[in-house]
N, C-alpha and C positions, 0 to 999 in steps of 0.2 A: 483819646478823650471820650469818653462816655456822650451818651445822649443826650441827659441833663447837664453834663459840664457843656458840651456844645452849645446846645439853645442855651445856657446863661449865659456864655460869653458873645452869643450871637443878638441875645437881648438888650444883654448890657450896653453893647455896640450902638445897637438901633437906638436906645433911649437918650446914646451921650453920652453915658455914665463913666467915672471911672469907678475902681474895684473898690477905691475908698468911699464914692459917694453912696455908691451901693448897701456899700458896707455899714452906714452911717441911716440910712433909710430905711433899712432892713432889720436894721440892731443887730448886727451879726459884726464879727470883724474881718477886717478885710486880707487876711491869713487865711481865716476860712473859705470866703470866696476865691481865694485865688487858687488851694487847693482842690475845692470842687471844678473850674474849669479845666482844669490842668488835668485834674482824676488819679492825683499824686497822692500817694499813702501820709497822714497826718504823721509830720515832725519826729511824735514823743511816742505816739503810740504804734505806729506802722500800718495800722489799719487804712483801708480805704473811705472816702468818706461817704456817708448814709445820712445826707442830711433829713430831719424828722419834717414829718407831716407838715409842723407850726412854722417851719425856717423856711420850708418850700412856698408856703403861702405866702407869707412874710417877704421871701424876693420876690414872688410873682407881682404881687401888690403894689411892691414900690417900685416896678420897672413897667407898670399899667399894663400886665399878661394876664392872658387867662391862666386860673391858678390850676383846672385841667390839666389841662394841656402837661402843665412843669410836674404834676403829682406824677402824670401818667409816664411822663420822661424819668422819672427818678424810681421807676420800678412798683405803684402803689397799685394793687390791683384795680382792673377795668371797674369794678363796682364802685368804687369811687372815683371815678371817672366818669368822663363821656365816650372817649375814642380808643377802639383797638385797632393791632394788626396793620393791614394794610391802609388800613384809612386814617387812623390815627399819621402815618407816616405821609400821607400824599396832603391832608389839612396843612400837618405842621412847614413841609414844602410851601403849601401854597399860602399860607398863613404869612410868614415871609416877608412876603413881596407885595403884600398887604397895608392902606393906609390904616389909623388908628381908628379912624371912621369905619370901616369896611369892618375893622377884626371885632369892633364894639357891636356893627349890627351879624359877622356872623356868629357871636358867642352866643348873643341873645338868641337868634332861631336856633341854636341847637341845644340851647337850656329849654327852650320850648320844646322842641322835637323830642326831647329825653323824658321831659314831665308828661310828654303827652303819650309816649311811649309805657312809661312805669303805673299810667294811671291805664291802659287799655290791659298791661299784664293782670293788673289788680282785679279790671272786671271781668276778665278770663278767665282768673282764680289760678292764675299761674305763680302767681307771687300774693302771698297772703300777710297782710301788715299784722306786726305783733299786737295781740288781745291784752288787754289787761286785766287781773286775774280781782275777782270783786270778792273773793275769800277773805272772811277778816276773822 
């Protein structure tokens, strides 16, 4: 089982759901969900499945996750993200075992700690935000 099929089936669990509720809250069907936990090559096509950006959100949403966390499980690079590496793995551990109270206030301190982060690179001139070009 993959990462992301893991934490959705692990989510799923935690919320109650089953694959069809899911599936139904998500707008996805629940062939697909059941493929992504599994980490089973689709039916018709054989591929693995890659769910997109908008699906990953879309279940995170409707199982109340940080959509984080699920992007970063599903392969989307760190910059859309918050968590790499080792830390990304010891959060989602610890994340867990977590009430929904606990995981609401740590998403929010680490949405802060990222902005406040992107905005110290900004005045270091480490990361320069795109200009817009007043050429007409």
């Amino acid at each position: 089982m993959s990462k992301f099929g893991e934490w959705l089936y692990d989510a799923r669990r935690r919320a109650g759901l089953s694959q069809e509720k899911l599936a139904e809250k998500a707008d996805v069907s629940k062939n697909y969900i059941s493929i992504i936990e599994r980490d089973h090559p689709h039916p018709v096509s054989g591929t693995l499945p890659s769910p997109s950006r908008k699906v990953i959100v879309a279940l995170a949403s409707a199982l109340g996750e940080p959509e984080q966390i699920a992007l970063q499980l599903a392969g989307y690079s760190s910059e859309e993200t918050y968590f790499e590496g080792e830390d990304q793995d010891k959060l989602i551990a610890f994340y867990g075992d977590m009430s929904q109270s606990d995981r609401e206030a740590v998403l929010t301190m680490a949405q802060t700690l990222w902005q406040k982060r992107r905005e110290r690179e900004l005045i270091q001139g480490k990361t320069l935000p795109k200009q817009e070009s007043t050429d007409e």
